[in-house]
Backbone as CSV, one residue per row, in Angstrom:
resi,resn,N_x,N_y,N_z,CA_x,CA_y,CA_z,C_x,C_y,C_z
1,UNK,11.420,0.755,-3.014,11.081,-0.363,-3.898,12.021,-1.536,-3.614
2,UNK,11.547,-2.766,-3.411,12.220,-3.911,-3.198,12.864,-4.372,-4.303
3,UNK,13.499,-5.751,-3.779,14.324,-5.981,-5.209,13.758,-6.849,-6.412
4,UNK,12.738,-7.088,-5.815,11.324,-8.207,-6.643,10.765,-6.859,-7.330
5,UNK,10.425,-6.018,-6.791,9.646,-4.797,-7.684,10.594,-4.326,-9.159
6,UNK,11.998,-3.751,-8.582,12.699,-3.313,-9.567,12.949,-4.636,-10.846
7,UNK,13.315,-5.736,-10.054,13.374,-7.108,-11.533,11.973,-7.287,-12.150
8,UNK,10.965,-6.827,-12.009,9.754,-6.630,-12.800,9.831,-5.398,-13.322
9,UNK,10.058,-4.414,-12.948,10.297,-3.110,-13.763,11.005,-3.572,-14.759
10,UNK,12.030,-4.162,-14.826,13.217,-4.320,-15.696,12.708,-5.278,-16.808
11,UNK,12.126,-6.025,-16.692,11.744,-7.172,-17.283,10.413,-6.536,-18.398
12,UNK,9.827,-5.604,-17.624,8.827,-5.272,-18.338,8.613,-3.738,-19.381
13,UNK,10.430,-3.769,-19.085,10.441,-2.687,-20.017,11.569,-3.666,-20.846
14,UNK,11.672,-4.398,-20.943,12.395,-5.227,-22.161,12.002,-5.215,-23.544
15,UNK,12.415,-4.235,-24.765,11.835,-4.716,-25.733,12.699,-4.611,-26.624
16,UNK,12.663,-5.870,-27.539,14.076,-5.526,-28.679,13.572,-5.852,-30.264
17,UNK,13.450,-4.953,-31.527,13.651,-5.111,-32.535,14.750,-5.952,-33.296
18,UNK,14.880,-7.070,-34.395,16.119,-7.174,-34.850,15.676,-6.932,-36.389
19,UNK,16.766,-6.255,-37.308,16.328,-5.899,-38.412,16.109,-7.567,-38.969
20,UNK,15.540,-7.443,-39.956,15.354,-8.841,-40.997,16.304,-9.574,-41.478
21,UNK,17.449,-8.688,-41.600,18.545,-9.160,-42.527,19.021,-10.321,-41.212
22,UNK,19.185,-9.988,-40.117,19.878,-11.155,-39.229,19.250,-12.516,-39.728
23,UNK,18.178,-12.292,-40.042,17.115,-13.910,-39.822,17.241,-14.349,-38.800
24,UNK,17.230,-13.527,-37.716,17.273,-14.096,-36.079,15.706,-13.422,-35.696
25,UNK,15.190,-14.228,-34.830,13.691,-14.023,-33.926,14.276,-14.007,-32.459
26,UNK,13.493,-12.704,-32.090,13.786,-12.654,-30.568,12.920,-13.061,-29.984
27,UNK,13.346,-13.773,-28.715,12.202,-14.614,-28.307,11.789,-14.153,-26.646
28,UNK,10.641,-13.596,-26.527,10.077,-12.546,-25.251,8.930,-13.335,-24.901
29,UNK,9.414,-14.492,-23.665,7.989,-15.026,-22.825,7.031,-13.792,-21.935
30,UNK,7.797,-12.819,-21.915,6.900,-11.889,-21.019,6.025,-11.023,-21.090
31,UNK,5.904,-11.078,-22.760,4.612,-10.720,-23.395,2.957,-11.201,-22.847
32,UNK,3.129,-12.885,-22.084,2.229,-14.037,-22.006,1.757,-13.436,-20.612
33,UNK,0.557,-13.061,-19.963,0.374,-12.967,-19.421,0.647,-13.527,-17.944
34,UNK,0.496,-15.212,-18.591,0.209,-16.270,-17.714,2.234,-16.080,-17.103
35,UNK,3.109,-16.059,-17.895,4.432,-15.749,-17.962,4.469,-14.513,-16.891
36,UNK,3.999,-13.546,-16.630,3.989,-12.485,-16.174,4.131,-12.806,-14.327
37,UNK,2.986,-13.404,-14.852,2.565,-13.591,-13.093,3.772,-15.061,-12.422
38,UNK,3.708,-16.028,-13.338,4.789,-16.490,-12.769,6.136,-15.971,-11.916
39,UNK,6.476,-14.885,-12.817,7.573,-14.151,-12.704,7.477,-13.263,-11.264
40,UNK,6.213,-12.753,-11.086,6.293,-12.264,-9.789,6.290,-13.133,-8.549
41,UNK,5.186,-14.630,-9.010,5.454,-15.260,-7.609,6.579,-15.452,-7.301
42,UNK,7.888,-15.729,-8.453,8.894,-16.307,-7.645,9.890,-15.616,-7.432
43,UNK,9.555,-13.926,-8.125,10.661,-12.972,-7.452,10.349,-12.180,-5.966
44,UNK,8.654,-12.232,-6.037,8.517,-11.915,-4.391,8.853,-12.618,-3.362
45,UNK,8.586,-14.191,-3.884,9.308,-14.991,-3.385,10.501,-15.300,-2.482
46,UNK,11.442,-15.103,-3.300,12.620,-15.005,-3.208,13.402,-13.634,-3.200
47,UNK,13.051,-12.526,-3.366,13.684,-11.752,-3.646,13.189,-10.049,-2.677
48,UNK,12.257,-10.533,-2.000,11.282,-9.412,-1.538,12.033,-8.400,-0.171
49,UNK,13.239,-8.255,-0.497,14.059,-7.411,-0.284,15.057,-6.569,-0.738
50,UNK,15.868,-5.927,-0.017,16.563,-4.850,-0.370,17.725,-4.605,-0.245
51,UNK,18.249,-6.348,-0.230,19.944,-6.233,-0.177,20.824,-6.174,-1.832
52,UNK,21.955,-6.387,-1.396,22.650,-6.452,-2.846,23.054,-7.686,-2.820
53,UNK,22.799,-8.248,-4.283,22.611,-9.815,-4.750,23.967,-9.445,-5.620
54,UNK,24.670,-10.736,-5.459,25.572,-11.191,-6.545,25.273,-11.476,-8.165
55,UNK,25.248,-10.699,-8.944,25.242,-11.144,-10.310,25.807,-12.403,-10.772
56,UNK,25.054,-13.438,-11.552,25.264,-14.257,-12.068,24.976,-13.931,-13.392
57,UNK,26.163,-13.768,-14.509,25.721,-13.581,-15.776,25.839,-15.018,-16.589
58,UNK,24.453,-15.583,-17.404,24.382,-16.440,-18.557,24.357,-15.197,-19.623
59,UNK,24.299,-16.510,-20.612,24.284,-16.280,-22.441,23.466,-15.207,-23.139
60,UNK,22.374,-16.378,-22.527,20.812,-15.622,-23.151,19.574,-16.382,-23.309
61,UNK,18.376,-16.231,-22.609,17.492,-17.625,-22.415,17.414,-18.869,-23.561
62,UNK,17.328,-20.070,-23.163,16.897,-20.805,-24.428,15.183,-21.194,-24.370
63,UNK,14.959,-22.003,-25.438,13.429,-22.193,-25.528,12.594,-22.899,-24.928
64,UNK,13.397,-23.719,-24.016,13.086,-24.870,-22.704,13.273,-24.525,-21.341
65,UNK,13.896,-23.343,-21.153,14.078,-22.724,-19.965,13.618,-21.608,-19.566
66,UNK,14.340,-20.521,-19.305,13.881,-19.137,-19.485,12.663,-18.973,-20.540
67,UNK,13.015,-19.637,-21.779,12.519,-19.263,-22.530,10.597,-19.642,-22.673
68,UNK,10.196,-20.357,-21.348,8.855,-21.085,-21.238,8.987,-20.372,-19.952
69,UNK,9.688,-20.424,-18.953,9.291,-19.563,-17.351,8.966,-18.172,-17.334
70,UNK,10.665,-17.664,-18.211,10.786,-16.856,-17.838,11.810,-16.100,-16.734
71,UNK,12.041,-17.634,-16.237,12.938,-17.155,-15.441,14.608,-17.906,-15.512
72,UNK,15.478,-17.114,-15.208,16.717,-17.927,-16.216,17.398,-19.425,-15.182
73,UNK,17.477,-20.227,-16.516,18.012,-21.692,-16.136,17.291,-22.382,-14.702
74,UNK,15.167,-21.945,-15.626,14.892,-22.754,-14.248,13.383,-23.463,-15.537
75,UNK,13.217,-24.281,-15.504,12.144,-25.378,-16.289,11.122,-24.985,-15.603
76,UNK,10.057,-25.617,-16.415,8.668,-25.314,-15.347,8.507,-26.506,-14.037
77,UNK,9.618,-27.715,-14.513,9.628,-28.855,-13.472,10.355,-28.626,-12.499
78,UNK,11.681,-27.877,-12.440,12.363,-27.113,-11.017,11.257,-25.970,-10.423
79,UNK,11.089,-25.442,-11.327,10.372,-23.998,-10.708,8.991,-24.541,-10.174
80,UNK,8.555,-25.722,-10.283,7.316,-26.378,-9.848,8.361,-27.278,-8.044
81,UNK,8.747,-28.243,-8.741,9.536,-28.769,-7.375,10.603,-28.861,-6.821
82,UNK,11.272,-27.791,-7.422,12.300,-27.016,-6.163,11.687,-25.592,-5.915
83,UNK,10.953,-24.870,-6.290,11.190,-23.047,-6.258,9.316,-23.439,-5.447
84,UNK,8.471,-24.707,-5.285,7.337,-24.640,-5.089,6.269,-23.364,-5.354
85,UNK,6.706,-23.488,-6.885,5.796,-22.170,-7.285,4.743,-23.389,-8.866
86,UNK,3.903,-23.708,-8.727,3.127,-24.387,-9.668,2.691,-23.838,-10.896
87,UNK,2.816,-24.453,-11.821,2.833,-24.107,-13.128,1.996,-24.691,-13.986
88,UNK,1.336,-23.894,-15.044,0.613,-25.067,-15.877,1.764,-25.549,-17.579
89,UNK,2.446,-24.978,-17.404,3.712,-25.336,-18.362,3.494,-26.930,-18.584
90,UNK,4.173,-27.220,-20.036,4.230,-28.705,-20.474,5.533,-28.944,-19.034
91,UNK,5.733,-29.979,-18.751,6.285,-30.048,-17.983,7.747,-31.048,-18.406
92,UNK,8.950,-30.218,-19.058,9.652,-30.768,-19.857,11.067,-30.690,-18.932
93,UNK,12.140,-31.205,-18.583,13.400,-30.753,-17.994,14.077,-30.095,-18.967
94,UNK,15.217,-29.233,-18.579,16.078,-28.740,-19.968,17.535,-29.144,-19.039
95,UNK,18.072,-29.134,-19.989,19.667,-29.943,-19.497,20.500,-28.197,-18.395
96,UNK,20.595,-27.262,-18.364,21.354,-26.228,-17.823,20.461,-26.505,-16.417
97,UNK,19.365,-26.483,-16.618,18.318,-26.114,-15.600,18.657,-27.295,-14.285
98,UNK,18.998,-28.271,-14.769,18.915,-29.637,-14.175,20.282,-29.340,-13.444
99,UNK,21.723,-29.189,-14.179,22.483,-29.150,-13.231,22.249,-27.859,-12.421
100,UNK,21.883,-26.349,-12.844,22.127,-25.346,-11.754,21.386,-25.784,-10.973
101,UNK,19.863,-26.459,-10.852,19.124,-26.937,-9.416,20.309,-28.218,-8.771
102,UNK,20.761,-28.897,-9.412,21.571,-29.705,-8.496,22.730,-28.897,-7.626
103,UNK,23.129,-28.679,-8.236,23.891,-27.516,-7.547,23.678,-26.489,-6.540
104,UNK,22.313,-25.768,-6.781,21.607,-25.179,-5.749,21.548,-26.356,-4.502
105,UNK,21.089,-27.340,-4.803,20.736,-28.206,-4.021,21.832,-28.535,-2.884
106,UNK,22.954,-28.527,-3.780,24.641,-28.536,-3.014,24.847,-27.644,-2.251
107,UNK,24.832,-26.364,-3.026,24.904,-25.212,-2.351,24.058,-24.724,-0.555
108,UNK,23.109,-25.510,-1.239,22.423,-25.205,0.647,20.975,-25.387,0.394
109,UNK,20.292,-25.389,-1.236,18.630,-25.064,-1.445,18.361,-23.566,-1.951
110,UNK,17.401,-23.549,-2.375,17.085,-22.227,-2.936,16.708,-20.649,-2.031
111,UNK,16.060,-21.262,-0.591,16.124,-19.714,-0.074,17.900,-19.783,0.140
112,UNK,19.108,-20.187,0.708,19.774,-19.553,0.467,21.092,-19.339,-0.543
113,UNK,20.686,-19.758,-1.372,21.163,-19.476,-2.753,20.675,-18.229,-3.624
114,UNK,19.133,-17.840,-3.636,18.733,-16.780,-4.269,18.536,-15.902,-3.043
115,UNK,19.068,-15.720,-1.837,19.367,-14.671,-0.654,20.203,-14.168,-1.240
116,UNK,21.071,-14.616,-1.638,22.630,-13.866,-2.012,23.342,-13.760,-3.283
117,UNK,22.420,-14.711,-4.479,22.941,-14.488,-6.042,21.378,-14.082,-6.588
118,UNK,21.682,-13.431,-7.705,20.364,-13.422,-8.734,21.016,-13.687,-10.167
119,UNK,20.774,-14.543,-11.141,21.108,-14.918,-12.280,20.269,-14.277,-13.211
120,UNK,21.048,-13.493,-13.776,20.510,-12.980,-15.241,21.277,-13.403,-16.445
121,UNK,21.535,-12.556,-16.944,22.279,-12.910,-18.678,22.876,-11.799,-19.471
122,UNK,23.886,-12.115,-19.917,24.429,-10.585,-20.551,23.153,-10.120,-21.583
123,UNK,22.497,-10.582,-22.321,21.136,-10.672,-23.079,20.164,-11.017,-22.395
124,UNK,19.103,-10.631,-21.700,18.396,-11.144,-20.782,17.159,-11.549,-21.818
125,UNK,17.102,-11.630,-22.986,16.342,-11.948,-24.353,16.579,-13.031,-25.065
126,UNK,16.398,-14.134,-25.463,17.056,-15.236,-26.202,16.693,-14.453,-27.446
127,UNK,17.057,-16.009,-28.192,16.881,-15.841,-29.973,16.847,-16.897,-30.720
128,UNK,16.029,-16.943,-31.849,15.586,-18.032,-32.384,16.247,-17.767,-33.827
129,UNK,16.998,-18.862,-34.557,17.016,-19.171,-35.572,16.969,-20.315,-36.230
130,UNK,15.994,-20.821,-37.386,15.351,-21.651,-38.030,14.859,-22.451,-37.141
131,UNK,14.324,-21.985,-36.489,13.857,-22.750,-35.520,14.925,-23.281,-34.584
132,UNK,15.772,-22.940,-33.949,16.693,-23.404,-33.008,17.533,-21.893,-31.937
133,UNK,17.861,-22.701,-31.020,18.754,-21.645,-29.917,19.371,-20.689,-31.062
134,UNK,19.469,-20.083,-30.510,20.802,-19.091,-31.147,21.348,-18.345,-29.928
135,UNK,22.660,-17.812,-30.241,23.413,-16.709,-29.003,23.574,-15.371,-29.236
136,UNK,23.848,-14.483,-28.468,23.957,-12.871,-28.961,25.113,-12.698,-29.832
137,UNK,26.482,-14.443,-29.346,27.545,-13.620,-29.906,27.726,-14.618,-31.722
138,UNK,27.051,-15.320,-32.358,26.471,-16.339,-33.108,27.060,-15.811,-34.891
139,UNK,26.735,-14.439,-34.417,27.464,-14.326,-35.793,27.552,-12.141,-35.650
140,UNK,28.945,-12.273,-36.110,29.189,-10.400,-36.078,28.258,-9.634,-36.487
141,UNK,27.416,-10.163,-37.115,26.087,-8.829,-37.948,25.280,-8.642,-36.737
142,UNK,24.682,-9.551,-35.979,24.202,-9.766,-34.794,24.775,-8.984,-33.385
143,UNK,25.918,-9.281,-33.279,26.232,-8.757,-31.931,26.828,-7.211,-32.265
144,UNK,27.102,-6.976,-33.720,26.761,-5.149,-33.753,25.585,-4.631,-33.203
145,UNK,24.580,-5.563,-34.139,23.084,-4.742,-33.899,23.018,-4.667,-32.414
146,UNK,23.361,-5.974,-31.605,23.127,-5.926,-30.066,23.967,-5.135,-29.427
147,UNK,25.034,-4.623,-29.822,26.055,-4.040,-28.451,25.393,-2.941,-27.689
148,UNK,24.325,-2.186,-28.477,24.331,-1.314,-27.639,22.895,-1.897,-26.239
149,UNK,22.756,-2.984,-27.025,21.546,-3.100,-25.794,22.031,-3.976,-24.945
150,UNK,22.885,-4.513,-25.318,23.647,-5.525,-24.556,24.425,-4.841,-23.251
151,UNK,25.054,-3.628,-23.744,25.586,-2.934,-22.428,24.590,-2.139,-21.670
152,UNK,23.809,-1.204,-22.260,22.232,-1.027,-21.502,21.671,-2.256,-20.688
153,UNK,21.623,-3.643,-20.871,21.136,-4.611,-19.714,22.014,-5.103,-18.870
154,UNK,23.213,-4.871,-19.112,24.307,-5.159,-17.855,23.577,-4.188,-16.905
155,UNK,24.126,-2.909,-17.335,24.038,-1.762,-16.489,22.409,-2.208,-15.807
156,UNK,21.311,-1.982,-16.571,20.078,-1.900,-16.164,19.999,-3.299,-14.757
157,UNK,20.545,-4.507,-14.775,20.651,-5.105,-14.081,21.186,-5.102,-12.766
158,UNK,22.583,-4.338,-13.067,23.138,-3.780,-11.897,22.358,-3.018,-11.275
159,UNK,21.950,-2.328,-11.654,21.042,-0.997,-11.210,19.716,-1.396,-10.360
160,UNK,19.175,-2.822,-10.610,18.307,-3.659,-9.642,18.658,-3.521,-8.504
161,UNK,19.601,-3.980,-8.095,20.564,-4.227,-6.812,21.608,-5.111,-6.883
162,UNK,21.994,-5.259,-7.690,23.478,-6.238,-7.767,24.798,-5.281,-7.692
163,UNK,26.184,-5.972,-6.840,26.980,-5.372,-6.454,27.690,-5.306,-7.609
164,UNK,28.766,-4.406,-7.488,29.915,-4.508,-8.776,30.987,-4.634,-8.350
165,UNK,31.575,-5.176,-7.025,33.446,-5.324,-6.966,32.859,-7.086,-7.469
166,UNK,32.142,-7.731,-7.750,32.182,-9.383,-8.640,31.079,-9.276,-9.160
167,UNK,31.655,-10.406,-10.453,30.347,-10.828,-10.947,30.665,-11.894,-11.770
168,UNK,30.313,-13.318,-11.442,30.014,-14.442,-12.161,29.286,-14.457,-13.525
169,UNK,30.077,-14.979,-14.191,30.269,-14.914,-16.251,30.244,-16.547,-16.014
170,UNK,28.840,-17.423,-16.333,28.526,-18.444,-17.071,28.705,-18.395,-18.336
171,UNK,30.046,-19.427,-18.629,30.377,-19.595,-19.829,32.067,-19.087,-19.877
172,UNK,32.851,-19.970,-19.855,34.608,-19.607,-20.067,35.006,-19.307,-20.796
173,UNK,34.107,-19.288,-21.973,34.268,-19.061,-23.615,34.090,-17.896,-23.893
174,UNK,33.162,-17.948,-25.413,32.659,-16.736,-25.908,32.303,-15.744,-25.009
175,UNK,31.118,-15.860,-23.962,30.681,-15.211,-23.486,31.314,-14.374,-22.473
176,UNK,32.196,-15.539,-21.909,33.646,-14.748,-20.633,34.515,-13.572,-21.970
177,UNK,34.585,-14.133,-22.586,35.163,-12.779,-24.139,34.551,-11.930,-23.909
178,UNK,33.472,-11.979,-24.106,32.690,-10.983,-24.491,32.927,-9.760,-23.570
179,UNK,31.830,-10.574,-22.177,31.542,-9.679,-21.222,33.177,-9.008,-20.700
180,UNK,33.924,-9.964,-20.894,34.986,-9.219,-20.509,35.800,-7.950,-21.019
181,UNK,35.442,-7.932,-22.087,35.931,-6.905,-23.290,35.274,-5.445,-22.946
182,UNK,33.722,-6.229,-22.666,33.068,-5.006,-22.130,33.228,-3.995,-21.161
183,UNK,33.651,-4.827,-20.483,33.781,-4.874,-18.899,34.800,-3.548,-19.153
184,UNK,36.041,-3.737,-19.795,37.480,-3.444,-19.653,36.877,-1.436,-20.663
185,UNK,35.844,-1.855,-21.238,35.385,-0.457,-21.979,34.536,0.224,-20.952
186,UNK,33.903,-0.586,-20.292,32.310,0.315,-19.534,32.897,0.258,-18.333
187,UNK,33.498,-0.494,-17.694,34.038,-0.899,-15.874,32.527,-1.153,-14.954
188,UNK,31.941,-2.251,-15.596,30.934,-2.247,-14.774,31.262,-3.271,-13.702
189,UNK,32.182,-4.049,-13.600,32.774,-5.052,-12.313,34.191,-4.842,-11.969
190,UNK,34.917,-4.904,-10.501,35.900,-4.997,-10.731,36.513,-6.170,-10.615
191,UNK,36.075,-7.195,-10.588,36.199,-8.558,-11.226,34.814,-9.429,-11.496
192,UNK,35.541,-10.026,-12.487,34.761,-11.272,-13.282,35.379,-12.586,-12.879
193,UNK,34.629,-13.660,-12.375,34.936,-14.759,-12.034,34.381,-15.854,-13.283
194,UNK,34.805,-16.498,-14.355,34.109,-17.125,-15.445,34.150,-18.932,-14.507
195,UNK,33.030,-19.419,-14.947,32.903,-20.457,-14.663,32.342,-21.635,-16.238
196,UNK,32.543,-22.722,-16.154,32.424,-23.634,-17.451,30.301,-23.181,-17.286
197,UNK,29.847,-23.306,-18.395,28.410,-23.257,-18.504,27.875,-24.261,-18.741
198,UNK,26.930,-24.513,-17.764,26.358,-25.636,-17.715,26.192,-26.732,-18.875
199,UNK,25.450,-25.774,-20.188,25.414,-26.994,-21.202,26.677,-27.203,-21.332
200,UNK,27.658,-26.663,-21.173,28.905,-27.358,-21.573,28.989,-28.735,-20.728
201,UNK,28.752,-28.081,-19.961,28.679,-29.299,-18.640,28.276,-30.694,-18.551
202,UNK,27.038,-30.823,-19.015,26.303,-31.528,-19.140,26.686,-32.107,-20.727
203,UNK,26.675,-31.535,-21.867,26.986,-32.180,-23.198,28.555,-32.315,-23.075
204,UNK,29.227,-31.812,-22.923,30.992,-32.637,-22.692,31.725,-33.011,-21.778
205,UNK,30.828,-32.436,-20.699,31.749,-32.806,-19.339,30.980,-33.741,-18.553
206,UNK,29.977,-34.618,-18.888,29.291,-35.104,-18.136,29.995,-36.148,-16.635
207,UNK,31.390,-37.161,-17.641,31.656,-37.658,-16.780,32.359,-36.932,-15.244
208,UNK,32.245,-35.253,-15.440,33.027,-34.787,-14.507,31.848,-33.788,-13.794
209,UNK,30.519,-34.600,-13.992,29.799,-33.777,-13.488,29.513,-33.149,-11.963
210,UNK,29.646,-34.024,-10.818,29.909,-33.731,-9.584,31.203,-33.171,-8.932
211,UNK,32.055,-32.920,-9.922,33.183,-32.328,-10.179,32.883,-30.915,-10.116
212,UNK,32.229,-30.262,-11.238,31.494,-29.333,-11.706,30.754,-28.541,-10.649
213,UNK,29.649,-29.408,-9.749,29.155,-29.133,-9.272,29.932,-28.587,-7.674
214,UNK,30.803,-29.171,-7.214,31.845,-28.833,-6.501,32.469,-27.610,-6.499
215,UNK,32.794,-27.167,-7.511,33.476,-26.142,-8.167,32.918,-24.947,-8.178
216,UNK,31.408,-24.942,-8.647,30.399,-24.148,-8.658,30.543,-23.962,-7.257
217,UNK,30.053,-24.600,-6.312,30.027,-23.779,-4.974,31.302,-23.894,-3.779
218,UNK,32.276,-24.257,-4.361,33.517,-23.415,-3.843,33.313,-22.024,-4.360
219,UNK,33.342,-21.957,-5.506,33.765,-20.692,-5.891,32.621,-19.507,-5.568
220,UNK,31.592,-19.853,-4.908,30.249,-19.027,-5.013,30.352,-19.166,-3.262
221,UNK,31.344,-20.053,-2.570,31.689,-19.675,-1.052,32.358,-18.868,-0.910
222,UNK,33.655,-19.162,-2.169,34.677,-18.372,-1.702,34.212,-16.764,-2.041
223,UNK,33.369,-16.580,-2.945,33.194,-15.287,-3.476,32.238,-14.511,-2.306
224,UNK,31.252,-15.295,-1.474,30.527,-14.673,-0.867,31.953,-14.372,0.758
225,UNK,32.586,-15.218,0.916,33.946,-15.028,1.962,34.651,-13.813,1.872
226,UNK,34.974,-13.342,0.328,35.993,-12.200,0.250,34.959,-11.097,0.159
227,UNK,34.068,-11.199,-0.685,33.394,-9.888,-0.864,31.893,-9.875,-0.287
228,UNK,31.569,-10.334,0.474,30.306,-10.278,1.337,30.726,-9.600,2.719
């Protein structure tokens, strides 16, 4: 089985309950048929082999990104004209999506950028509250209910084909906490490289944005240099 087959296995056994009391909605594009098939053009796409990909861990989809593709920190307007996979999606940009394609773009373009990373999410599930983003780590009642599925989709991810002596943690913050805490209980990497996350990027760091983007692929050279 290739590595496009197993990230559809994975994807399509995704399913998560949250009790009521959170007042959090989980939010699953891959229910949508039309969502479905997207998902395969652009993992056969890109992915229709059988090497080991670098983990890229995000947050958890939001409702403009992942959360309409399906696929993480890519719009239906990148995934239409950078990933040339066509979409009938409203055709909206989302701010993460915009810098990781610029960046790809830095990096070399998308066949070889998704040759050698695959981006998932410590939550590969977003979440909705009152109508807005929410995160896995957003409030403690929440990331109880999640821990245990939260370490079940690390693992399940790895288990695609992603290596474990690295793994890139989008987000320096909470989420570098998090996963790292985990990390130090389960040993699923033997290092974590945290990098600033894009919306940060873009909402506070804007004036240092080609900065950013620099940074991103030093560190995604240097990582493929030592451990490739």
């Amino acid at each position: 089985m290739v590595f496009a087959d197993k990230v559809m296995t994975f994807y399509e056994k995704l399913i998560l309950e949250l009790p009521e009391s959170t007042g959090v909605e989980v939010m699953n594009p891959l229910h949508d048929d039309t969502v479905k098939k997207i998902i395969e053009n652009f993992y056969k796409k890109f992915y229709d082999d059988s090497n080991k990909h670098i983990l890229i861990l995000g947050i958890n989809p939001g409702r403009f990104g992942a959360g309409v593709t399906g696929i993480p920190f890519t719009d239906p307007v990148h995934l239409e004209e950078n990933c040339a996979i066509p979409n009938g999606f409203n055709k909206k940009k989302e701010p993460s999506s915009i810098f990781i394609y610029d960046m790809i773009d830095a990096f070399g373009g998308v066949e070889s950028f998704y040759a050698k990373f695959f981006i998932g999410a410590v939550s590969p599930l977003g979440f909705v509250k009152d109508g807005k983003n929410y995160n896995y780590y957003d409030s403690k009642e929440l990331l109880n209910v999640l821990n245990d599925y939260l370490v079940k989709s690390i693992r399940d991810q790895i288990a695609i084909g992603c290596r474990t002596d690295v793994c890139i943690c989008l987000g320096h913050g909470k989420n570098y906490k998090f996963l790292d805490k985990l990390n130090k209980e389960y040993h699923f990497f033997n290092k974590i490289i945290p990098l600033p996350h894009p919306r940060y990027i873009v909402q506070y760091r804007r004036k240092y944005y080609q900065k950013h983007i620099d940074e991103y692929c030093e560190v995604l050279k240097e990582v493929l240099k030592f451990y490739c």
